[in-house]
C-alpha beads as a LAMMPS data file, in Angstrom:
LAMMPS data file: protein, C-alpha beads

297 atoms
296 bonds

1 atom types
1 bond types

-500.0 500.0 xlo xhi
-500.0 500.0 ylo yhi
-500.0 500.0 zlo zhi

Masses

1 110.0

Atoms # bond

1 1 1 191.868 -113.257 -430.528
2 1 1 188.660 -113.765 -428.391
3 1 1 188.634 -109.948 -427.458
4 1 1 188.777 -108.682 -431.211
5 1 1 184.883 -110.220 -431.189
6 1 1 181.986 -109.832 -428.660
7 1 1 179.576 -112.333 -427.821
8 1 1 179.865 -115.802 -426.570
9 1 1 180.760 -119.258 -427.450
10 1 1 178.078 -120.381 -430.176
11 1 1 176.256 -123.353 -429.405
12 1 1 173.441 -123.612 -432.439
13 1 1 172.164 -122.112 -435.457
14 1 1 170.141 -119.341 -433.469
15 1 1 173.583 -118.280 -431.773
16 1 1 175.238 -117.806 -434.800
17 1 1 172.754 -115.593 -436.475
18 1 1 174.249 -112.712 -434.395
19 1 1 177.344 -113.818 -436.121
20 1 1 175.888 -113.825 -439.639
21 1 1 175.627 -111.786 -442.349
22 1 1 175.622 -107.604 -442.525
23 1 1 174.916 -107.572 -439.221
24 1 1 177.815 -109.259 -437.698
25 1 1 179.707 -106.217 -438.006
26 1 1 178.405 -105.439 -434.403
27 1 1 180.285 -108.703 -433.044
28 1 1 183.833 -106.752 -434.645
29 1 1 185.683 -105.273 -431.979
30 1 1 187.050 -102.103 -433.578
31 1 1 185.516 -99.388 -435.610
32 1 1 188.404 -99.617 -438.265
33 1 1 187.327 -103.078 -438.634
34 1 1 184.143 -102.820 -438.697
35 1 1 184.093 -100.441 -441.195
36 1 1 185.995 -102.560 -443.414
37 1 1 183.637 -105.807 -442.886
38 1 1 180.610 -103.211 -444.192
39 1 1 182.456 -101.891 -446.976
40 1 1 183.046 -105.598 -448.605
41 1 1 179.406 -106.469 -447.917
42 1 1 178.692 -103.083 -450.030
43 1 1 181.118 -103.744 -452.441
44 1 1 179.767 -107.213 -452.988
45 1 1 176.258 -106.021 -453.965
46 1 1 177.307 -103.204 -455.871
47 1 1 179.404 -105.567 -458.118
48 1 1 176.465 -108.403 -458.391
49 1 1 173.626 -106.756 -457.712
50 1 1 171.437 -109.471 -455.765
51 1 1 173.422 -112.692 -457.786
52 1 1 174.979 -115.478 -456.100
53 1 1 177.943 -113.681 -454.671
54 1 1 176.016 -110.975 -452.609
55 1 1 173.573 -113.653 -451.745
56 1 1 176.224 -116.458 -450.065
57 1 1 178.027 -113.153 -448.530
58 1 1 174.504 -112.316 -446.584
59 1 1 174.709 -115.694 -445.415
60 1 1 178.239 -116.020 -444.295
61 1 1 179.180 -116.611 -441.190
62 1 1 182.462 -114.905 -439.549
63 1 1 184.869 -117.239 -438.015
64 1 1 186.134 -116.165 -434.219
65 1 1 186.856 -117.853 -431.211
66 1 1 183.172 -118.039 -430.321
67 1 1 182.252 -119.549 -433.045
68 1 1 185.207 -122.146 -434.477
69 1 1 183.476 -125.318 -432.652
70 1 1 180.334 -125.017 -434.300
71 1 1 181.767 -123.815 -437.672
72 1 1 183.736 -127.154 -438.012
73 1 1 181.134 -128.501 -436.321
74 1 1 177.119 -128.495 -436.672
75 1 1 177.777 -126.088 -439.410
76 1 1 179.575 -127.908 -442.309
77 1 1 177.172 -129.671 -444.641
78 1 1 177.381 -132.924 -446.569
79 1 1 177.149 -132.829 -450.612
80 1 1 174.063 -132.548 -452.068
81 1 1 174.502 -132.558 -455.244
82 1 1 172.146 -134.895 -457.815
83 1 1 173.688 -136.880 -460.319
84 1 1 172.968 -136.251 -463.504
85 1 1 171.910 -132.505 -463.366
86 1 1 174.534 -130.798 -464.426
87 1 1 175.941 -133.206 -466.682
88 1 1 178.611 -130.305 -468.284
89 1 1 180.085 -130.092 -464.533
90 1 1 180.561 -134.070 -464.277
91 1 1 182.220 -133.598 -467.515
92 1 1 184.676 -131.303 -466.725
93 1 1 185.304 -132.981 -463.288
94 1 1 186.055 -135.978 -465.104
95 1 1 188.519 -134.654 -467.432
96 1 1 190.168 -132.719 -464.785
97 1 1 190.865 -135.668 -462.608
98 1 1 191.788 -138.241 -464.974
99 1 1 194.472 -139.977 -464.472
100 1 1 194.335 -138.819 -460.145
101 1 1 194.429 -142.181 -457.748
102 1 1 193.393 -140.274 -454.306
103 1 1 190.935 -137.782 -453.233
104 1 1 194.144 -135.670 -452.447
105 1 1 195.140 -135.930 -456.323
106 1 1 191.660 -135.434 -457.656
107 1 1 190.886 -132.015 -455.214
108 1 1 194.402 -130.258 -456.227
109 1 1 193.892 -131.201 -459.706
110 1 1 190.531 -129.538 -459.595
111 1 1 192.125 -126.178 -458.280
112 1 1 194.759 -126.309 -460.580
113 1 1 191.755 -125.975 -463.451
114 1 1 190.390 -123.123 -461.324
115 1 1 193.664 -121.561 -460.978
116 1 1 194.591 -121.488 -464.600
117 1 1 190.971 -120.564 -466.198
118 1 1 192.125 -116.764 -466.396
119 1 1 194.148 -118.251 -469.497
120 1 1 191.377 -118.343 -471.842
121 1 1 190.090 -114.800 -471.092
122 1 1 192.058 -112.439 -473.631
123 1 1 189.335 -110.054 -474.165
124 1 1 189.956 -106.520 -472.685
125 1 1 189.379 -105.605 -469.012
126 1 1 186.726 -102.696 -470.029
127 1 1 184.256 -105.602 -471.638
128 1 1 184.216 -108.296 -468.769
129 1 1 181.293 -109.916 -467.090
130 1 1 180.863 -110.125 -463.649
131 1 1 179.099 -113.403 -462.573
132 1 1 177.341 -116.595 -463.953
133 1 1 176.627 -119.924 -463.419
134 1 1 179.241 -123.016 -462.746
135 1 1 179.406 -123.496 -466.824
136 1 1 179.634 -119.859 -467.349
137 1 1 182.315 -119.445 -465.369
138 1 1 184.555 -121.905 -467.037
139 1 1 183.549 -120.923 -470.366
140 1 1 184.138 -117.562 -469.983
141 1 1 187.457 -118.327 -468.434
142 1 1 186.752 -116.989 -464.932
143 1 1 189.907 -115.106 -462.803
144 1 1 188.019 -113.332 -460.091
145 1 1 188.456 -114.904 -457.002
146 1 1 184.471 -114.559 -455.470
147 1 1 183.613 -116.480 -458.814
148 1 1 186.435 -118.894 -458.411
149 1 1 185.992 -119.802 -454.909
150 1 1 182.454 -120.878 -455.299
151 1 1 183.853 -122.729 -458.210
152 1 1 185.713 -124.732 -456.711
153 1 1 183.777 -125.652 -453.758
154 1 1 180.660 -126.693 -456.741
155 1 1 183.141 -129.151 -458.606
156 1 1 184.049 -130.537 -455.483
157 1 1 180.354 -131.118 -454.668
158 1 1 180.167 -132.928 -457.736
159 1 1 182.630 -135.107 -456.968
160 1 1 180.843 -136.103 -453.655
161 1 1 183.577 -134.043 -451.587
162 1 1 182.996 -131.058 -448.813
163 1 1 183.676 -128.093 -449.277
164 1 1 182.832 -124.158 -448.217
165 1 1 183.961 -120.766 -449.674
166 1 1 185.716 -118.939 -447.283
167 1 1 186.120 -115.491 -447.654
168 1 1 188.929 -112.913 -445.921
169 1 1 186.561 -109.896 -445.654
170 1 1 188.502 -107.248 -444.732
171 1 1 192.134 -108.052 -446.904
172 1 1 188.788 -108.487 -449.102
173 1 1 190.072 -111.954 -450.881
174 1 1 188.118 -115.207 -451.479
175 1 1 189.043 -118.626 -451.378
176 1 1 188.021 -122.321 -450.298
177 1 1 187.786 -125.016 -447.695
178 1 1 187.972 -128.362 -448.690
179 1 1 187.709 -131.532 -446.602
180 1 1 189.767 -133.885 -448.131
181 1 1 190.590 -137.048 -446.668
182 1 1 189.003 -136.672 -443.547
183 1 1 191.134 -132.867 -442.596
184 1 1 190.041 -129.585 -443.544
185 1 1 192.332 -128.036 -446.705
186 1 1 192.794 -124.515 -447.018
187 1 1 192.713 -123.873 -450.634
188 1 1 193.270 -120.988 -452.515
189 1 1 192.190 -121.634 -456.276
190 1 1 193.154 -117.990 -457.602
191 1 1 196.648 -118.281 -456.880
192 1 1 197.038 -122.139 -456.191
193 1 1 198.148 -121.661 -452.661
194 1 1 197.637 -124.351 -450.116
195 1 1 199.518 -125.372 -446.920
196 1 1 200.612 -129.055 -445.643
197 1 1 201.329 -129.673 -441.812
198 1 1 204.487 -131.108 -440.173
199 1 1 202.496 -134.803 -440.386
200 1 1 202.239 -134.224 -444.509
201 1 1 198.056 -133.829 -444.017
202 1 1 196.676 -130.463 -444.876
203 1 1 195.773 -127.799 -442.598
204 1 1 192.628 -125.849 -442.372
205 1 1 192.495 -121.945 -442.657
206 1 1 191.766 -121.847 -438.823
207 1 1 195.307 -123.597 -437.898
208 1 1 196.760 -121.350 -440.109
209 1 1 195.578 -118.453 -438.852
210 1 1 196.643 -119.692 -435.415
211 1 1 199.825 -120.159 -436.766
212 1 1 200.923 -118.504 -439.838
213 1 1 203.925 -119.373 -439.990
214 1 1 203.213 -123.091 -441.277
215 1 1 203.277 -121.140 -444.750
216 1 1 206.737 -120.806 -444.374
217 1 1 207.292 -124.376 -444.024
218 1 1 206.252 -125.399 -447.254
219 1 1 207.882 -127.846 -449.731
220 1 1 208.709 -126.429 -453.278
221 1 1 206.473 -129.212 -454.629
222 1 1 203.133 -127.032 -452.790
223 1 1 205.124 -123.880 -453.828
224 1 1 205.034 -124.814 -457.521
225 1 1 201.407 -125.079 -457.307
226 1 1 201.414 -121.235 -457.299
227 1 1 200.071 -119.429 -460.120
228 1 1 202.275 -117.715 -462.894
229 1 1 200.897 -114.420 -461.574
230 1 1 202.593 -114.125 -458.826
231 1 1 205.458 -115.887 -457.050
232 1 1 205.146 -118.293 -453.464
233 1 1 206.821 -115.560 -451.460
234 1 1 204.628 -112.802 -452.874
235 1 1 200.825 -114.637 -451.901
236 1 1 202.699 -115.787 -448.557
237 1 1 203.530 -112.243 -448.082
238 1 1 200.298 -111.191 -448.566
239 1 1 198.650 -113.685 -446.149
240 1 1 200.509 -112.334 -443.632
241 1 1 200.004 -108.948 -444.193
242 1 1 195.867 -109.309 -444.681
243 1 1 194.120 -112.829 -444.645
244 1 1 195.742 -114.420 -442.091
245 1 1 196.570 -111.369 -439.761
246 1 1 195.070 -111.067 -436.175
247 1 1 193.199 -107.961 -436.903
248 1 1 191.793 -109.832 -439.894
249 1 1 187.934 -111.021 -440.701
250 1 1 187.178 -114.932 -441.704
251 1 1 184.095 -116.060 -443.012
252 1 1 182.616 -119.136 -444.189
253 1 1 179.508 -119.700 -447.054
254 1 1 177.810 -122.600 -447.160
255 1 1 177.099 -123.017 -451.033
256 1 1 175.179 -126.860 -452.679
257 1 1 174.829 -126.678 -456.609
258 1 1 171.476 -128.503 -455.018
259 1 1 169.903 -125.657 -453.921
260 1 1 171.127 -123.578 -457.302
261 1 1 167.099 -122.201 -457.606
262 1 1 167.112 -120.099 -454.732
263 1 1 170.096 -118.243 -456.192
264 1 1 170.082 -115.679 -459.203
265 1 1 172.826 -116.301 -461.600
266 1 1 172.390 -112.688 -463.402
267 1 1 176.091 -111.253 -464.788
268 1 1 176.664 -107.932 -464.748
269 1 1 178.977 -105.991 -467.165
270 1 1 182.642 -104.007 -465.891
271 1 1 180.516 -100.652 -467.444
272 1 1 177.532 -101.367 -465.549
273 1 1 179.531 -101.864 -462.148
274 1 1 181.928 -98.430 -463.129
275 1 1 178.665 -96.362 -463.741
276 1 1 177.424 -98.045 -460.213
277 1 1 180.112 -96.814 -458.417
278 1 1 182.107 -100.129 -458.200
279 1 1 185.435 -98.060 -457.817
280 1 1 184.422 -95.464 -455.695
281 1 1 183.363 -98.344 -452.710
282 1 1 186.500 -100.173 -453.489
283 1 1 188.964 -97.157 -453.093
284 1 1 186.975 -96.688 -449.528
285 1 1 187.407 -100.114 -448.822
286 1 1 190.764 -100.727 -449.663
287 1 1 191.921 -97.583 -447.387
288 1 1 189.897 -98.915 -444.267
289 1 1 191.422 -102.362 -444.844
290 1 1 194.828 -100.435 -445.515
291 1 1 194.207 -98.827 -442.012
292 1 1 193.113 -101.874 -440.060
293 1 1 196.339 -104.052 -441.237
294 1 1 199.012 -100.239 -441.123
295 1 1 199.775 -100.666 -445.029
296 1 1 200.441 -97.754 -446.956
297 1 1 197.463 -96.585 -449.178

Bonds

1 1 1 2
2 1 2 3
3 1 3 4
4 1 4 5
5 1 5 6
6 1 6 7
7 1 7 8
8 1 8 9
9 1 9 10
10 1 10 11
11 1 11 12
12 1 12 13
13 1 13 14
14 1 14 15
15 1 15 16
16 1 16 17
17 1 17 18
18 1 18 19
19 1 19 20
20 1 20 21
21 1 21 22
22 1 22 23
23 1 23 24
24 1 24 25
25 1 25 26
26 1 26 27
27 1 27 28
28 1 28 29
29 1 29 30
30 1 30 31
31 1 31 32
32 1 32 33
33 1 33 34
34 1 34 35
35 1 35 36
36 1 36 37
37 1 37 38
38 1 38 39
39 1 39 40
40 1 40 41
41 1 41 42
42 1 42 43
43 1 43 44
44 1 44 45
45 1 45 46
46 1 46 47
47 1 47 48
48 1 48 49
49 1 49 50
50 1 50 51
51 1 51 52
52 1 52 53
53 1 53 54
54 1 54 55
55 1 55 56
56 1 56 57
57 1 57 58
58 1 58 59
59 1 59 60
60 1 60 61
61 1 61 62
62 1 62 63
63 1 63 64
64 1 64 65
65 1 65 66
66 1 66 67
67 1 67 68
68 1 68 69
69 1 69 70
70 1 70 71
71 1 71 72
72 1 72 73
73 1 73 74
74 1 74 75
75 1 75 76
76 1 76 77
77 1 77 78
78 1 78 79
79 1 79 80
80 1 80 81
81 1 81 82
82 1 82 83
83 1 83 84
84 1 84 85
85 1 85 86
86 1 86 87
87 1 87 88
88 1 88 89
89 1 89 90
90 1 90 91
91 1 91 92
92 1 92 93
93 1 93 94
94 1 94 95
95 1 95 96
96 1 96 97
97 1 97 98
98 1 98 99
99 1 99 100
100 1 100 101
101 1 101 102
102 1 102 103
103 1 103 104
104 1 104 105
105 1 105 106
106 1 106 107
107 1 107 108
108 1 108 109
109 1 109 110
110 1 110 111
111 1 111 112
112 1 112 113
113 1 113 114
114 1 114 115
115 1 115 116
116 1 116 117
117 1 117 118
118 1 118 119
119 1 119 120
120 1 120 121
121 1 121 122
122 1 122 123
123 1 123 124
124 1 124 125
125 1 125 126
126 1 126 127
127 1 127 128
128 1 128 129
129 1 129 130
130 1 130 131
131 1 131 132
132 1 132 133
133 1 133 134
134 1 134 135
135 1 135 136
136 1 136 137
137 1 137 138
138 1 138 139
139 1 139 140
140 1 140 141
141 1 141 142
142 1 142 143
143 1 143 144
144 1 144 145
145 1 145 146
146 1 146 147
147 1 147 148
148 1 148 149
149 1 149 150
150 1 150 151
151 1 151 152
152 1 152 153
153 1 153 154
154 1 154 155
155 1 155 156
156 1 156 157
157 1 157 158
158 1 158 159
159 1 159 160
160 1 160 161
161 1 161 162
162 1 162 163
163 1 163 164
164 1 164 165
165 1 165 166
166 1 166 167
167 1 167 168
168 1 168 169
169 1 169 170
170 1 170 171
171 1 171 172
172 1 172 173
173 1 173 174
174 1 174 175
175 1 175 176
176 1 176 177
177 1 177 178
178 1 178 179
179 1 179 180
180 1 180 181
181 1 181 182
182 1 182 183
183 1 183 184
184 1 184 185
185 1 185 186
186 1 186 187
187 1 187 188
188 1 188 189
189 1 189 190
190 1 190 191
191 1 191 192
192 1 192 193
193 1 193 194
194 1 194 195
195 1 195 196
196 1 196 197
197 1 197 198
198 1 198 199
199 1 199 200
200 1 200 201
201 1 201 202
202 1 202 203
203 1 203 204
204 1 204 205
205 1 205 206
206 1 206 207
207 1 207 208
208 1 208 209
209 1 209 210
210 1 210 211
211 1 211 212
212 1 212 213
213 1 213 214
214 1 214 215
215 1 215 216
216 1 216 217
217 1 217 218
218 1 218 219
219 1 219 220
220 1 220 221
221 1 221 222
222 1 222 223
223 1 223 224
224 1 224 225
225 1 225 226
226 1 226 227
227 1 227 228
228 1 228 229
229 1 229 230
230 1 230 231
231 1 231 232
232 1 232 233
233 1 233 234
234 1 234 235
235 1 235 236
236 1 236 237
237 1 237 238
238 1 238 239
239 1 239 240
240 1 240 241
241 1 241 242
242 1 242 243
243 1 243 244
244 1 244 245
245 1 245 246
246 1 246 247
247 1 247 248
248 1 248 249
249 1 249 250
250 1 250 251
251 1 251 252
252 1 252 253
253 1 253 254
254 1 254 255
255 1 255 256
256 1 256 257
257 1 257 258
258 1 258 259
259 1 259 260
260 1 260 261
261 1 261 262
262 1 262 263
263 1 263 264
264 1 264 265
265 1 265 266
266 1 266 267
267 1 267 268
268 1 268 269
269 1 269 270
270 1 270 271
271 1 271 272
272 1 272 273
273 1 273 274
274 1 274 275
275 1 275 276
276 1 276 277
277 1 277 278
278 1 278 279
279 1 279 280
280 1 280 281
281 1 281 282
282 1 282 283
283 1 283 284
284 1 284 285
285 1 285 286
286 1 286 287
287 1 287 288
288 1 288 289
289 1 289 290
290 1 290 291
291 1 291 292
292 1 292 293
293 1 293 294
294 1 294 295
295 1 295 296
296 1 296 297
């Protein structure tokens, strides 16, 4: 996997600013792929503007063999998040994780709420928002998986647990890293897909990537976790095929509810991102990601 990336091993912050952002492409071995990785960084801001999600994406920084040790290292970051100011969030973390004994319990139970918000939203396709803060994501009953990821990763916060949005930017999907218990969880709070290792602990999205074939190996306890959308083999399928192949682009987004005023929480409407030319980008993006991983269009 080192030669689909150029570069070498990152050793601080300054390193991994080659590594970061737009710019990164140039790190991508491959023009297929680097095509792609521009493409969801153009999608991104076409879809929110300068918001939150086009903000963490400038900041994210792609996962490779060069960078892994400082990623899981230097890189992760503590929560920050102050008690008391966003007392709606505490709520809701409380309710979702009543009744939860470990840190285990409490984490799945919050991704479960994540995974099954797209329940409230019955309002038709052609009216939705794009965007919003924490509370109005789970008011408006929030199913896209950008939105959800950094979800997630916020509640967690609130709870006092680590976590980072990861995102697979050229299968162009979004999910979460959790640290829970003292391991790294890849969790996907979309479709309610996460992975436990032959010792019962969970496994990060870099060991799966190494080995992708731990989502085989699941119980059908973790399997029933998926959501009603789809079926285990179906998002397994599809992890092989995109967010976990070798030809595939990992990122991580550092992302604090603490630092909420440097972000813009604007929402944008599905007519304002048509008349942008939302669906133009993504038909180029999904055939350059179709042509990186050999799928049919």
């Amino acid at each position: 996997m080192e030669k689909l990336y150029r570069g070498e091993k990152v050793t601080s912050w300054a390193e991994l600013a080659a590594f970061t952002g737009r710019a990164a492409a140039e790190m991508i071995v491959g023009e297929d792929r680097q095509r792609a990785y521009v493409l969801c960084h153009d999608q991104l801001h076409i879809n929110y503007d300068d918001g939150v999600e086009f903000q963490l994406r400038q900041e994210q920084a792609i996962l490779c063999p060069q960078t892994v040790d400082f990623l899981y290292g230097e890189f992760v970051r503590s929560p920050r998040y102050v008690r008391g100011s966003r007392p709606g969030l505490e709520a809701t973390v409380a309710e979702a994780t009543a009744g939860c004994r470990t840190e285990r319990e409490k984490v799945l139970a919050l991704m479960r709420l994540c995974r099954d918000l797209y329940q409230k939203n019955t309002g038709d396709w052609s009216e939705y928002v794009y965007g919003g803060t924490e509370e109005e994501l789970l008011e408006k009953g929030e199913q896209l998986c950008e939105c959800l990821g950094r979800l997630m990763v916020a509640l967690c916060e609130v709870m006092g647990v680590t976590g980072r949005i990861l995102m697979h930017d050229i299968g162009g999907h979004i999910t979460s890293e959790i640290l829970v218990e003292g391991r790294w969880a890849y969790i996907d709070p979309r479709a309610g897909l996460y992975c436990f290792g032959a010792d019962g602990e969970f496994v990060s999205a870099w060991e799966i990537w190494q080995r992708p074939e731990i989502l085989r190996e699941q119980s059908d306890e973790v399997k029933a976790d998926i959501s009603e959308r789809w079926t285990w083999e179906e998002r397994v399928e599809t992890c092989e095929r995109k967010y976990f192949h070798p030809l595939e682009v990992n990122g991580f987004e550092n992302y604090s509810l603490a630092d909420a005023e440097r972000y813009s929480y604007v929402q944008k409407t599905q007519q304002q991102a048509t008349a942008d030319g939302l669906f133009v980008i993504s038909d180029e993006y999904a055939a350059a990601s179709n042509r990186v991983f050999g799928l049919p269009g």
